[in-house]
N, C-alpha and C positions, 0 to 999 in steps of 0.2 A: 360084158366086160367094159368098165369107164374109160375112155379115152384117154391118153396121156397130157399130161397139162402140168407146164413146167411151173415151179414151186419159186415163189419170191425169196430174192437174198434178204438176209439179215435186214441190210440198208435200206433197201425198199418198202422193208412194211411199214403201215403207217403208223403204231403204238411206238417203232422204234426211236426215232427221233426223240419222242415224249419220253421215252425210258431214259436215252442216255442224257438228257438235261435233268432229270429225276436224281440219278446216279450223282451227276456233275455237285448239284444242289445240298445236297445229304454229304459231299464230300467236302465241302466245303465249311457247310456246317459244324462237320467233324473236326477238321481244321481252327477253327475258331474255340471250339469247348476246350479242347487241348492246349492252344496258346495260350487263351483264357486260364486255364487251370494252375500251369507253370509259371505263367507271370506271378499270381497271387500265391505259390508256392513259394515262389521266390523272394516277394516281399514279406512275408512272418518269416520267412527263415531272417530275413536282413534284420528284421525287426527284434528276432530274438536274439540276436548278436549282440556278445558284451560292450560291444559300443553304439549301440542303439540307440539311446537316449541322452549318449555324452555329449557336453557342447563341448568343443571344439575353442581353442583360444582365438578371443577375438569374434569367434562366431555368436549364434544363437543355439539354444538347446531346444527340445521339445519336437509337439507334434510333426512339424516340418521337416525337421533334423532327421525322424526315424524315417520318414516315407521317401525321402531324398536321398541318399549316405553319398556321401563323397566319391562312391567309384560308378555312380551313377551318369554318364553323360545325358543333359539335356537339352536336347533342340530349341537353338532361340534363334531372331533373326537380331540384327547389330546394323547401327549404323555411326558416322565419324561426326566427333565434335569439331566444330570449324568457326573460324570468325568470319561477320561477315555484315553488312549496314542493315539492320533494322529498321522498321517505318515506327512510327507512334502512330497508330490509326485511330479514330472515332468512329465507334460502328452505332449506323441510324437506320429508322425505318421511312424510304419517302417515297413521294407520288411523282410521276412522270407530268407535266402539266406543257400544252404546247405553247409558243412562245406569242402566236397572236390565233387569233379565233375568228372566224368573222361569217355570218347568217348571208347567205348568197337572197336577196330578196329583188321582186322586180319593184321599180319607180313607179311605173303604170301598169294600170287594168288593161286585163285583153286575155282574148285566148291566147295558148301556150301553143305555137305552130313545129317548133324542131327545137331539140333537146341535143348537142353537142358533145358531151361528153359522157363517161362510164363510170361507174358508182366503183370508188377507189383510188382514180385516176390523179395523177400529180401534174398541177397547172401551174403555169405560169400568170404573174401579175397580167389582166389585159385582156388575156386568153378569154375566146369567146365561149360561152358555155351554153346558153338559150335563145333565141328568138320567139319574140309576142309577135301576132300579125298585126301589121303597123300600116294599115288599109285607110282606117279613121286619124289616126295622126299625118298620114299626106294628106288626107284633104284638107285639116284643118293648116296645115302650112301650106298650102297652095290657098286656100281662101285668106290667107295673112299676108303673102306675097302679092294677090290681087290688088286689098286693099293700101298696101302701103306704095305701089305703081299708081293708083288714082291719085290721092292725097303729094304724090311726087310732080305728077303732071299739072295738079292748081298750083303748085308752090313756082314750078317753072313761070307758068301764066302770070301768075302774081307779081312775081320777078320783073319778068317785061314790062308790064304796068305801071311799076314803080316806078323802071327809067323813064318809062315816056314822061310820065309825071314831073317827075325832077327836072327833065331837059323843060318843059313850060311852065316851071316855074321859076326856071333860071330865067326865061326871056318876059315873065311878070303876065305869062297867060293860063293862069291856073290860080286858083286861091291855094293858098297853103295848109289850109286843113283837108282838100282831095288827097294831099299828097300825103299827108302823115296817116289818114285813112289806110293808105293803099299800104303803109310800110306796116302799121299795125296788122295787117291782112296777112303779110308776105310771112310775119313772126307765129303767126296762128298756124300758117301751114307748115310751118316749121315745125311746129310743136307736133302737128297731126303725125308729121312723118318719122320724129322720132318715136312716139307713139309707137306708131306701124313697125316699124323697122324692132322694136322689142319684141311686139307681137309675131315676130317671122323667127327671130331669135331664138322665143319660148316654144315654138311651132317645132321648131328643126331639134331645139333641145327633146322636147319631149317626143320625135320620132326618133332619135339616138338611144333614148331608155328603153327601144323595142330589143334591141339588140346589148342581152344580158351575159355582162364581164364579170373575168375574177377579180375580185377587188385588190388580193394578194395572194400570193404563189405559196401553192401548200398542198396535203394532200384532200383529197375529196371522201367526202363522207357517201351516206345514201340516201338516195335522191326521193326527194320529198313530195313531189308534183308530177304526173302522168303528162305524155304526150295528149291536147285534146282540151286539158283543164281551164276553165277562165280562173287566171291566177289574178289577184290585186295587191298592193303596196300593203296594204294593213296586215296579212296574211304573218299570223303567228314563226312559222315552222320556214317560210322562205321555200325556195328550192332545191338547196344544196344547203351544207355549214362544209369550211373549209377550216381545216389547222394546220397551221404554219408550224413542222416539225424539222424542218434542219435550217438553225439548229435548234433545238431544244432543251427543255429548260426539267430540274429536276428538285422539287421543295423537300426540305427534310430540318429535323429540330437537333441542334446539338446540345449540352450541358450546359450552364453558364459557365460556369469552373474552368473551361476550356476559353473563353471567351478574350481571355486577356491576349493569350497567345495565339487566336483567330486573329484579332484586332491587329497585332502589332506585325504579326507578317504581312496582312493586306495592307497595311502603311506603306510596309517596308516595297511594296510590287513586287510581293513572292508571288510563284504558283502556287498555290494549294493542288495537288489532284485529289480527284474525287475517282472513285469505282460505284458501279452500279453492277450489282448481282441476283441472280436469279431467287425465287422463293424460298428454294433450298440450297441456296449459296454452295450450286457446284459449277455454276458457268459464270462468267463474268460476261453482263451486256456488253458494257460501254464504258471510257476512261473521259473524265473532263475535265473541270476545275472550276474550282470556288469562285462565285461571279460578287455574289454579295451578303451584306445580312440586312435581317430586318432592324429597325430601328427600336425596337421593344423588347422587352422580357417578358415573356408569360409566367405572372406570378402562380397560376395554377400550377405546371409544369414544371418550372425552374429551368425553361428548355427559351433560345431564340432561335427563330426559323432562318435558317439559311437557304440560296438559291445557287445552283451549279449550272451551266453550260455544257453541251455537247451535241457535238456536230450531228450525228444521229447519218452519216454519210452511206448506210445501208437499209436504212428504214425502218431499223430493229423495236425502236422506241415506240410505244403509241401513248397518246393525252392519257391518264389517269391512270397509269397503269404502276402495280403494285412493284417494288425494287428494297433491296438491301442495298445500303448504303455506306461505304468505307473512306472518309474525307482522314487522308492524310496529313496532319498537322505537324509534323516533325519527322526527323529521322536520327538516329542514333548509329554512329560511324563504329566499326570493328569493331564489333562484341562478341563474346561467347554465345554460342548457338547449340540447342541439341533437340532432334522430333520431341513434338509433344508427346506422340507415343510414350519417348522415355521415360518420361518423367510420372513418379510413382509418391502417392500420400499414403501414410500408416500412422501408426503411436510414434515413427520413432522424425516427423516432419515430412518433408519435401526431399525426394533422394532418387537417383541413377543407378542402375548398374553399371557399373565398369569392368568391360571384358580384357583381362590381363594377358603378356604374353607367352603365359605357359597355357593358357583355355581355361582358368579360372574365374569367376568373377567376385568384385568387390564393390562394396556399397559404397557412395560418396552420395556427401547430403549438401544441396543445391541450395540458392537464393534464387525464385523465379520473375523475370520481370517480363518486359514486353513482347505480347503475341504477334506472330508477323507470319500467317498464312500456316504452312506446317510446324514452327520452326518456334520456338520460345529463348529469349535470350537467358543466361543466368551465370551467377557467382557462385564460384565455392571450389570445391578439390577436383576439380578436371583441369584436362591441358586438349591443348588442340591438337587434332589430330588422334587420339583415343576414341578407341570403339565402344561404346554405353547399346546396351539391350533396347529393344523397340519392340519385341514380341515374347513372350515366354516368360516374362519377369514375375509371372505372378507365382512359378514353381521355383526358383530361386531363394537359395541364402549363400549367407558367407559363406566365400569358399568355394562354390558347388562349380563341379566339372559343367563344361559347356561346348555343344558345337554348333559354329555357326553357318545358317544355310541360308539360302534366300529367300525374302521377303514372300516372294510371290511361288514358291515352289508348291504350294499346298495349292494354289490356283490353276497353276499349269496340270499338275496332277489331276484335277478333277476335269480340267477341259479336254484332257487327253482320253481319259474314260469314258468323256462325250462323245467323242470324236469316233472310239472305237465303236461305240453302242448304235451310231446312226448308219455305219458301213452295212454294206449289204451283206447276207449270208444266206449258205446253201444255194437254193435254187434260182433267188433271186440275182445272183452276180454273172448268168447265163441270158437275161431277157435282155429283149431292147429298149437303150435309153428312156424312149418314148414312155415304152408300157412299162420299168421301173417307175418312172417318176409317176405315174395315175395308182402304182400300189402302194407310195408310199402314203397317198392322200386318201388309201380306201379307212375305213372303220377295222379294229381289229378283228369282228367277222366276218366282216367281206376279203380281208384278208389272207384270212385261214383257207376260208372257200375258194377261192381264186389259186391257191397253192396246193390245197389238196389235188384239185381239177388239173392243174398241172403236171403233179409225181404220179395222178391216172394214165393221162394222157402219153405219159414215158415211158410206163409198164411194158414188156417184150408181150407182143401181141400170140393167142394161144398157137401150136404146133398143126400148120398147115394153112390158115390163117394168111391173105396176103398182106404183106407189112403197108402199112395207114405212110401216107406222107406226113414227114414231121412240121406236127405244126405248132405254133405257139396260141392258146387261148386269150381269147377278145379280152383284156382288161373292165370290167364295168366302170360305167362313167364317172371319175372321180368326184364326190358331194362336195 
């Protein structure tokens, strides 16, 4: 006779689970052929209706007409015409360039003993950066301070000589050529000891060149010369290159066309601002302003090179680096404003929708002028303050019912379904933190294995059996 051995619930087995997401899958599916089917019932029913095809006064007729009908509501998002100061911008492409450059090179040969600074690093003008060992420049300034204490000590000598001279030949016991002898003597040592005194000069100068400064404050490049190396003055590459980037300087080419009204503001000591923008002109670097122009036209181009300033007070900026360029030339006070979203071209021009206040909308046909970030100025049949379409206009005609929702509800929508999808379920919202987090980083079949080995592990152990302590399985090491 086989022993009794109690039988798994429903919940427990393991195909279960896999059925009822099977079930779930197929019902859903279900779900959609049906919607699916009714919708499209619905539209040839609308379509066969005797006013399928009719325009409408004032409207359009046709394909649009019949797949829209008027008791159709359609979701759009809307947003308010407003007045409001417009820029006139110049949009360019330019290079970051920094404002001085300078090759850190040493004056004199010699080994390279200590290296001061870090490849990167922002110096100040002065700031010490390298030492050469400067062993052979003391000697030779101590052998120059020798010599010009010798040459010191004849000129003293000489000196006394003279007087004596002078006092006998005031008293008429000296010939007078002894005496002019000895003054010509006294001039020579003179001469020696300025001499000398350069030579102690150039001695001290060129032990000062052991000890390698920044010429000007900027940031530090990488470094060129090893601890160890005998560097020399002629040396190509130097030890360092420094660029002075705050502030910084930005080259870019405008139109000529534009040129009168460059010129006559910089007369005038307007600011220009300038923006600088990323590649894909969704961030904006840096804000500064027009410093000057070149002096030329580039007949090839029909472009003059302009130069901008900017403080660069976070270090965003680096020499040559690539920028979109928006130099503001004018600004145009209260204008009509509506998203560029709105604004829609066809056969019939440039035209808005306009959302009415019963939820209808209506066409109004625009004059577009100046772009200004999202926002385009224009003329024509709007007022301020009216709602004009930003999303959805492409299923619009005269007339057509409309409801408005927000912009971003289709985004929130999908990140909520994220949000749902990433939460834990079944077995996993029972483990600890710790070993949650190592299963979400497993592979999905280590996954699976780790969960099967788990709903094992829970099983009611067979009849007679002593019950196992509850434990939770080792997580494998997350890859």
């Amino acid at each position: 006779m086989r022993p009794y051995r109690p039988s798994r619930s429903r919940l427990q087995r393991p195909g279960f689970q896999a059925g009822r997401t099977r079930v779930w899958v197929l019902g859903l599916l279900l779900l959609l052929v049906l919607g699916g089917g009714a919708w499209w019932w619905k539209t040839q029913r609308g379509d066969a209706g005797p006013a399928a095809g009719a325009a409408k006064p004032g409207g359009q007729g046709g394909p649009g007409a019949r797949r829209f009908g008027g008791s159709q509501v359609q979701p759009i998002s809307a947003d308010v015409v407003k007045r409001q100061d417009v820029r006139v911008l110049i949009a360019a492409i330019g290079t970051v360039t920094a404002r001085n450059t300078a090759v850190v090179r040493t004056k004199v040969d010699g080994e390279l003993k200590s290296i001061r600074f870090k490849d990167g690093d922002m110096v100040k003008a002065g700031q010490l950066l390298a030492e050469i060992d400067p062993a052979s420049y003391q000697a030779a300034l101590a052998q120059a301070q020798g010599a010009l204490a010798r040459d010191q000590a004849l000129l003293r000598n000489a000196r006394l000589d003279l007087q004596r001279y002078q006092d006998l030949l005031a008293k008429d016991s000296i010939a007078k050529q002894q005496v002019d002898t000895q003054a010509a003597l006294v001039a020579q040592y003179e001469g020696t000891v300025q001499a000398d005194q350069g030579q102690v000069d150039s001695a001290r100068l060129q032990l000062s060149y052991t000890r390698v400064t920044a010429p000007i404050a900027g940031r530090l490049g990488l470094r060129q010369a090893d601890l160890g190396n005998v560097v020399h003055a002629a040396d190509t590459n130097g030890i360092v290159t420094i660029t002075q980037v705050q502030p910084i300087y930005a080259l870019f080419s405008v139109p000529e066309a534009y040129l009168p009204r460059i010129v006559a503001r910089l007369r005038g000591g307007a600011q220009m601002p300038v923006e600088l923008w990323d590649r894909e002109q969704s961030h904006r670097l840096a804000v500064g302003r027009l410093e000057t122009l070149d002096n030329a036209i580039d007949t090839t181009t029909g472009t003059v090179k302009a130069k901008a300033t900017f403080a660069n007070e976070d270090g965003s900026l680096f020499p040559n680096q690539f920028v979109n360029v928006r130099l503001q030339v004018d600004t145009l006070p209260d204008v009509l404003t509506v998203p560029t979203t709105a604004v829609q071209r066809g056969t019939q021009g440039t035209y808005v929708y306009a959302v009415k206040d019963d939820g209808t909308v209506t066409l109004r046909r625009v004059r577009l002028g100046t772009t200004d970030g999202d926002r385009v100025s224009v003329q024509g049949e709007l007022a301020e303050g009216e709602r004009v379409v930003t999303d959805g206009a492409d299923r619009l005609r005269e007339g057509a019912q409309v409801a408005v929702i927000a912009a971003d509800a289709a985004a929130r929508a999908d990140q909520a379904v994220q949000d749902a999808a990433s939460r834990p379920r079944g077995a996993m919202r029972n483990l600890p933190p710790e070993v949650a987090a190592k299963v979400q980083n497993m592979s999905p079949e280590e996954r699976r294995a780790f969960l099967r080995q788990l709903r094992e592990k829970q099983q009611p152990p067979p009849q007679g059996a002593a019950p196992a302590a509850p434990t939770t399985p080792a997580a494998p090491a997350a890859r």
